[in-house]
N, C-alpha and C positions, 0 to 999 in steps of 0.2 A: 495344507489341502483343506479345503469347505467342504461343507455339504453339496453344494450347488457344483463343485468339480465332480466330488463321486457322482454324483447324479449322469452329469455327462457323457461323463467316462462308462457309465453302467451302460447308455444308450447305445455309444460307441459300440463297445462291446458286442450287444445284443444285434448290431447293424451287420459289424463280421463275421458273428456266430451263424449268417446264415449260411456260410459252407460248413461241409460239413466237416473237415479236417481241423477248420478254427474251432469247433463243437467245443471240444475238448478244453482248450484254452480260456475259452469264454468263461464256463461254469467253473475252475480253477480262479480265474480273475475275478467273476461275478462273486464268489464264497468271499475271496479276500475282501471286497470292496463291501458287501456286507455288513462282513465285521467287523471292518474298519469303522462303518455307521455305528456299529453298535457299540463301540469302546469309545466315538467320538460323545454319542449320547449319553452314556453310562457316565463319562465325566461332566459334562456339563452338571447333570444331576449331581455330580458328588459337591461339583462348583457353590450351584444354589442352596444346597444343604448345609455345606460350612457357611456361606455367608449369612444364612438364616442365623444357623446357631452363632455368629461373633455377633451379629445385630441384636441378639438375643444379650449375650452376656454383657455388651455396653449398654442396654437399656436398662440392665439390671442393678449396674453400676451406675448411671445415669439416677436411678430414682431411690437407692441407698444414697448416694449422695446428699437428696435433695434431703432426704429423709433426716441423712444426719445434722444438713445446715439448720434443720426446724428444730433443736435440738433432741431430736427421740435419741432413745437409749440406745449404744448399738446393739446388745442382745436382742432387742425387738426389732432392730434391722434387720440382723442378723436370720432373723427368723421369717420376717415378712419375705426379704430375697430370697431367703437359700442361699447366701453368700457367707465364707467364709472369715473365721475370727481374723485370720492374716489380712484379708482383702479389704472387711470393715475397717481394720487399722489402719490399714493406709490408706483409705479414703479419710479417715480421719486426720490422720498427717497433712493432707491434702485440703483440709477445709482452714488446718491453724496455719 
């Protein structure tokens, strides 16, 4: 289900709700379809948040890399990324 369906379906709703016996039904379905938006929302955000941070941690990798092909030390890689002795090593492994 999209956004573009809840949306619909909200309208729907809100077209039946205008008896009054649907009343009830409506604002029951309206609450679900809410926050149904709001858990759909809530993840997307979680979505672009991890992919921020993995883009993050390959770029960090990406330029320890480069770092180490120029040949710098890896302690001063190590330091310039914030990347770990394990992680410099094997990028090290990965350059011989």
């Amino acid at each position: 289900m999209n956004f573009e369906h809840v949306r619909e379906a909200l309208i729907e709703w809100e077209t039946l709700s205008a008896n009054k016996e649907n009343r009830v039904l409506f604002e029951a379905r309206a609450k679900e379809l809410r926050d149904l938006l709001s858990n759909l929302e809530g993840e997307r955000r979680l979505g672009r948040e991890e992919g921020r941070k993995e883009s993050m941690i390959k770029e960090r990798h990406n330029v320890a890399l480069k770092m180490l092909q120029e040949g710098m030390e890896p302690s001063i890689v190590m330091k310039v990324t914030g990347l770990s002795e394990d992680v410099i090593r094997k990028l090290t492994t990965e350059i011989n």
